[in-house]
N, C-alpha and C positions, 0 to 999 in steps of 0.2 A: 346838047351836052348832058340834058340829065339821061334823054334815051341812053346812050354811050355807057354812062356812069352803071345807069341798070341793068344793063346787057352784059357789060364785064360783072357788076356784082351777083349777076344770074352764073353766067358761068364758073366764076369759080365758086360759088357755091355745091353747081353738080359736081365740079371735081372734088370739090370737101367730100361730099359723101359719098362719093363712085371711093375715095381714098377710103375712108370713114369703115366704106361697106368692107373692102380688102382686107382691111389692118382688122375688124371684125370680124372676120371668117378664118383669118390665121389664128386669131387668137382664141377663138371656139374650138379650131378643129387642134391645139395645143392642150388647151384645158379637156377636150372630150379624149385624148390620147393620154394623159394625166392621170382622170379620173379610172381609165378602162387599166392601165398598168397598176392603179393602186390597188384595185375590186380583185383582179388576178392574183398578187401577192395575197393580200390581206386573204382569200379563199382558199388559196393553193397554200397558205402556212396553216388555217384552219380542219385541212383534210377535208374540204367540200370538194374539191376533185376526186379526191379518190374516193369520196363517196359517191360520187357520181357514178364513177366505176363499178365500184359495189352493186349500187342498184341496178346499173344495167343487167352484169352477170346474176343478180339473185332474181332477176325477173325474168332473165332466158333459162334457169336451173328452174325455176317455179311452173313457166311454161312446160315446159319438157318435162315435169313431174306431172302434171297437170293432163297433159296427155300420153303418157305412162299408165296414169289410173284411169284413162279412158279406157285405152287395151288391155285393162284387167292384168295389169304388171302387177300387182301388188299379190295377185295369184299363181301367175305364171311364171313373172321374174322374180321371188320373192326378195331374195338376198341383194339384188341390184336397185330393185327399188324402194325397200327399208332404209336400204344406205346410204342413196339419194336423200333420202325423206329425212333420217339424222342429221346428215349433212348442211344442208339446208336450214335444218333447224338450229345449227352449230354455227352455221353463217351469220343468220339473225341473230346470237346473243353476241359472238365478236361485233357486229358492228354494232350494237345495243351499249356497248364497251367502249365505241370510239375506237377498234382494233379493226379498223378496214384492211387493212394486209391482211392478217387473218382470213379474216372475212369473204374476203376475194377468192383465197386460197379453196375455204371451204367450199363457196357458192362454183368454184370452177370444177370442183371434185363430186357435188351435187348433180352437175350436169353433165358431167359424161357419165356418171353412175343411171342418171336417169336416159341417159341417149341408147347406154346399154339396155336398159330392163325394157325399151320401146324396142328395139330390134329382138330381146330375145321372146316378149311378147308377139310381134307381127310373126315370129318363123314358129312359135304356137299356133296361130291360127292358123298360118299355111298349113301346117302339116295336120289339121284337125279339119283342112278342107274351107275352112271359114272363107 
């Protein structure tokens, strides 16, 4: 009788916690959907998204300046690559400002000004033979 008694109080004790284990995995993976919805607003009101953005585009304009003044664009292409180079530097005080739109605008207008001055540097050196 007592086996019996301890054999049922074994069992449903696994099922206590096989239960136990469920009802704690819905209610983690509730609070982990909770906490990731709140970190989103709370960031996305803060403008860390679209600083996000910012930095990506002011680090693709930086790059592409970057290799702009490898191809001696800053000789070649003057005008395209000065204007990348303001630009850019215009980027960085809107977002210095907290003015990421801005910011965006300028770092996008940095980087086709400097995409220009790398093409019109590469068709310098073609035509110099380089």
């Amino acid at each position: 009788m007592h086996r019996d008694l301890l054999a049922s109080t074994l069992d449903n004790s696994e099922e206590d916690v096989l239960k136990l284990n469920r009802t704690s995995l819905a209610a983690r993976t509730r609070v982990g959907a909770t906490i990731a919805a709140t970190l989103f607003v709370a960031f996305s009101g803060t403008g860390c998204v679209v600083g996000g953005v910012y930095a990506y585009k002011a680090n693709a304009a930086s790059a592409a300046l970057e290799q702009a003044k490898t191809l001696n664009a800053d000789r070649l292409a003057e005008y395209e690559y000065y204007f990348a180079r303001e630009n850019l530097q215009k980027a960085m005080e809107e977002a210095a400002e907290a003015s990421y739109g801005d910011a965006i605008v300028f770092a996008d207008l940095a980087k086709e000004s400097a995409n220009r001055a790398i093409e019109q540097a590469r068709a310098a050196h073609r035509g110099a033979g380089r």
